[in-house]
N, C-alpha and C positions, 0 to 999 in steps of 0.2 A: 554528199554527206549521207542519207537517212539511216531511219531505225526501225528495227523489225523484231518482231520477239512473239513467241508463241507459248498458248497456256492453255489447260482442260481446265474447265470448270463446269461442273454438273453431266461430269461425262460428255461434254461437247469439247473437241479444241477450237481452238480458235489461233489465228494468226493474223496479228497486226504490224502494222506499216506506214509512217511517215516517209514522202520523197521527197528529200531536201534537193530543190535545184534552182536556178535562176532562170526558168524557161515556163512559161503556164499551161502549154499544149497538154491535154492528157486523152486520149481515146482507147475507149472498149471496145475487142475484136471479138468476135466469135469464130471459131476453129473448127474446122468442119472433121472426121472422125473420116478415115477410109481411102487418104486420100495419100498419093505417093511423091514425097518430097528429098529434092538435091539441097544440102546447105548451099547459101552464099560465098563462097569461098572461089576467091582469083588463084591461077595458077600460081606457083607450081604446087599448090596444094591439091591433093584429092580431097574433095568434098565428102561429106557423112552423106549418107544418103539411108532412108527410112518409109515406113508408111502412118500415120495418125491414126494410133489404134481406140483413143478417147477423143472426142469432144472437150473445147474447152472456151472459155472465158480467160482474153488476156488483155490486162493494161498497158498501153505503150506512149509512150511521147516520140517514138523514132518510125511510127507505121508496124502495120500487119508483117506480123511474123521475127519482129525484133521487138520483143516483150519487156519490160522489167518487170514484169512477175505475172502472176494469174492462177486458175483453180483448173483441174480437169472434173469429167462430170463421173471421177472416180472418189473425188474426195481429195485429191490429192494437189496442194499448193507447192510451188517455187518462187521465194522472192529474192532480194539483191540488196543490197550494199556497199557505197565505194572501200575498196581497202587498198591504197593506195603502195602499197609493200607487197600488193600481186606480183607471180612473176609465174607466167603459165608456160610448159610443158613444152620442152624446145621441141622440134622437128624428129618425127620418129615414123613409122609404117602407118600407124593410125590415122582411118580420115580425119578431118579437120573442120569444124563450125566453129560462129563466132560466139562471143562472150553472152550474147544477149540471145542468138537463138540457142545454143546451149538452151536456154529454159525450155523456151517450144518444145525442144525435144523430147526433155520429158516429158511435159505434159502431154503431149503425143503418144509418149509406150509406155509410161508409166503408171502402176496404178497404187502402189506403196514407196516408203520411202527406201524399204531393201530393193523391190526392183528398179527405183531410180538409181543408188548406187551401184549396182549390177550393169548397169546402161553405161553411167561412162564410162567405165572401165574400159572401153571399147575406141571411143574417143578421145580428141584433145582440143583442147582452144586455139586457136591461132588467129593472125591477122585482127587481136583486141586494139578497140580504139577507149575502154574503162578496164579498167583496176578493178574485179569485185569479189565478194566473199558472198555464200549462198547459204539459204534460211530453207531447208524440205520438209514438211510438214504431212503427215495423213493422218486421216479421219480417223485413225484408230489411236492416234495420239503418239506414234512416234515420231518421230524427227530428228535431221540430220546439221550442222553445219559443216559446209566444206568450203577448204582456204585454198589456194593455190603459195606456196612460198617456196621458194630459190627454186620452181620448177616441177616441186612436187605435190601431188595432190595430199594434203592431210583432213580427212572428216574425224568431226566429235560426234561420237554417237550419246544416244539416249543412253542414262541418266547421266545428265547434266547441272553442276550446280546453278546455272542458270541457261536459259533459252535465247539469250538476247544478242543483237549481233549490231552497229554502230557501223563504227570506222575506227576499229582499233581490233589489231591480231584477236582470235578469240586465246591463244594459251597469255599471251600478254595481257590481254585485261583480268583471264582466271588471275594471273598473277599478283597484279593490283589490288584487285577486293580483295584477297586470301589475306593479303599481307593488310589488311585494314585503311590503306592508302583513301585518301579522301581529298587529300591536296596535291593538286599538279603545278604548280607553280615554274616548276624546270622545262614543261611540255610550252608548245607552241601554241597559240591561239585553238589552232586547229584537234588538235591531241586531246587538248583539256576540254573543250568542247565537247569531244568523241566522248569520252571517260565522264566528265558529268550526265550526259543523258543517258549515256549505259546505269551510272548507279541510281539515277532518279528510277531506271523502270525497275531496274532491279531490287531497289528498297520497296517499291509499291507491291511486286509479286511475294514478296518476302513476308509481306503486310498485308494481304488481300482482303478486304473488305467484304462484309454479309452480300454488299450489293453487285461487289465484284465477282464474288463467288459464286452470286445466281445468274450470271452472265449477264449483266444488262448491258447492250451494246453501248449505250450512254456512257455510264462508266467507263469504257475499255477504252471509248473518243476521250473523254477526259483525261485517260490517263495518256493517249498520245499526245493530247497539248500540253502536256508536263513537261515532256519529251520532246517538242515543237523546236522551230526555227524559224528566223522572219522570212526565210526562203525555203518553209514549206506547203509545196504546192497542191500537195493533195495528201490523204489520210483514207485508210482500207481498214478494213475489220473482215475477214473473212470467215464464215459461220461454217466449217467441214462437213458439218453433220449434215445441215440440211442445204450443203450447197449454196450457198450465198455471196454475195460482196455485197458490202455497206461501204458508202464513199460519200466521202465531198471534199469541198476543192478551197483554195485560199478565196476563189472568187463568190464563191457561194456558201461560206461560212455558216450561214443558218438553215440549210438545208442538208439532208442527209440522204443521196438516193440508197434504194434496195434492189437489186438486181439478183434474180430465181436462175440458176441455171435450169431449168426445169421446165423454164418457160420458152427455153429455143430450141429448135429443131435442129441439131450436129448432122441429121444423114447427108453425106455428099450429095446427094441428090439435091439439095435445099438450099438458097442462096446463103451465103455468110452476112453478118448484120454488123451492123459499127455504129458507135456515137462518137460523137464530139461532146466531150463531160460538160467542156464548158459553157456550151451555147443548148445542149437538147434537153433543157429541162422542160417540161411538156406542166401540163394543169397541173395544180395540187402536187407540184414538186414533182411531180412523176418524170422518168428518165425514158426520151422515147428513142428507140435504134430505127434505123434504115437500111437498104439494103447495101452491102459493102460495093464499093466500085472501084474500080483500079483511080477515079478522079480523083473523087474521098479520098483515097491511102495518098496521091501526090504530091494532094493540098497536105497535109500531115508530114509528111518525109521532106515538101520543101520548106516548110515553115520553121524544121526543127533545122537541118543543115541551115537554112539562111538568117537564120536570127543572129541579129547584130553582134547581140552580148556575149551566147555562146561561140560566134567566128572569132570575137575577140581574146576570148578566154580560152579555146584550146586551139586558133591557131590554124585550122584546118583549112585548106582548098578543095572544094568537093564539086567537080564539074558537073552542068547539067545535065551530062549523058549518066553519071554514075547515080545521081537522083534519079534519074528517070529510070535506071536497071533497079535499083534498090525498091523504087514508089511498085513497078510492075512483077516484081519478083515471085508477090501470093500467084501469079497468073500462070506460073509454071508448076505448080502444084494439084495435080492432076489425080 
């Protein structure tokens, strides 16, 4: 499910983010800048292959280097959203990454959101195990969404009548609010769902409040839990300007960590850092990282493939050798 949607206020943007999922894992990578990487990708695909020319900050519930979203130390965010009406890029000359490092990538070479769409052009997604629709964001206040549908890529560039991205096509939803539409009754649980928390944000940014307007991160949390689900696990406010993520989790509701990209050291030379959201809250609410290890990413990549709910729900067989390729995968990034 979640929701994502981006807004300037007081000449800062800002990009926010609910992840609706039935799984609690959440962990912060840090990305080291400098460093030369092969997508994941099984034959007969040729893999994208790249170098990390930014530093970055990424959130994953899947391990290091399959992100659902994150900031580089350019200003520059990529988040996600299931869209379940994807249909990515059949088989063509183009290397190939997957739907989730796709982000990486950019945040990698990226330092705008024209250079990130300049990037894939070069690429295509292959071997997706989600469905999703992308929210790009920079610090100068542009921003992109891009859909994948019947194979093609389609982006909505800036200006936008709104910013906001759900689980429902972005020209399908324009469609909806245009036409004044408020009742979905004929949609599916699911539909109606998408389309009510699309116009709850979208009435509130239409609406923006003195306090909203002076950015107060409080507010912006508020207005994601308008926008909430009883399966969501965690909630982002991303500060572009000054580099920032504000987070907290379904499990720590009354705490809000603040994480400075500013405060890490990206040279390859310098170890990579990790948290565990849910367990490393340190004194006085404080969020403390350690140093990343291939054991740390293991414990993450097997917690997420073995959870009960999720084997049940999508179904998957995922051997211990292919946890173990996926858990050691950052190690080949050199």
């Amino acid at each position: 499910m979640s929701t994502a949607f981006t807004l300037q206020l007081q000449g800062t943007t800002w990009v926010c983010k609910n992840q609706d999922v039935i799984y609690d894992g959440v962990y912060l990578f840090t990305n080291q800048r400098g460093l030369s990487k092969t997508a994941l990708m099984p034959p007969p695909s040729i893999p994208a292959t790249w170098i990390s020319v930014y530093g970055s900050l990424t959130i994953s519930q899947v391990g290091k280097e399959n992100p659902n979203g994150g900031i580089n130390e350019a200003g520059l965010v990529v988040e996600q959203t299931t869209l379940w009406s994807s249909e990515y890029p059949t088989v063509d000359e183009r290397p190939a990454i997957s739907e989730l490092q796709w982000i990486q990538y950019l945040l990698d070479t990226s330092r705008t959101v024209q250079e990130a769409l300049k990037c894939v052009e070069n690429i295509r997604i292959a071997q997706a195990t989600s469905q999703l629709h992308y929210l790009i964001a920079d610090r100068s206040g542009d921003y992109a969404i891009v859909e994948f549908i019947s194979g093609q890529m389609f982006v909505h560039r800036r200006p936008l009548p709104f910013a906001v991205i759900t689980n429902t096509a972005y020209g399908d939803a324009i469609h909806d609010l245009k036409a004044g539409q408020s009742e979905w009754a004929s949609m599916t649980d699911y539909e109606r769902n998408s389309m009510e928390r699309l116009q709850t944000v979208t009435d509130a940014l239409a609406s923006t409040s003195p306090m909203l307007n002076a950015g107060n991160v409080m507010k912006l949390f508020d207005l994601l839990g308008s926008s909430s689900r009883p399966d969501t696990v965690y909630s982002l406010v991303y500060d572009l300007e000054h580099s920032e993520i504000h987070i907290t989790t379904r499990n720590h509701a009354n705490c809000i960590g603040k994480i400075r990209l500013k405060d890490f050291n990206f040279d390859k030379s310098s170890p990579a850092q990790v948290l565990d959201v849910q367990t490393g809250w340190g004194a006085h609410r404080a969020l403390v990282f350690q140093d990343y290890s291939a054991e740390l990413n293991m414990a993450a990549v097997r917690s997420f493939f073995r959870d009960p709910v999720l084997t049940s729900v999508f179904q998957w067989e995922i051997s211990e050798e292919l946890i173990h390729h996926i858990a050691h995968y950052p190690d080949s990034c050199v």
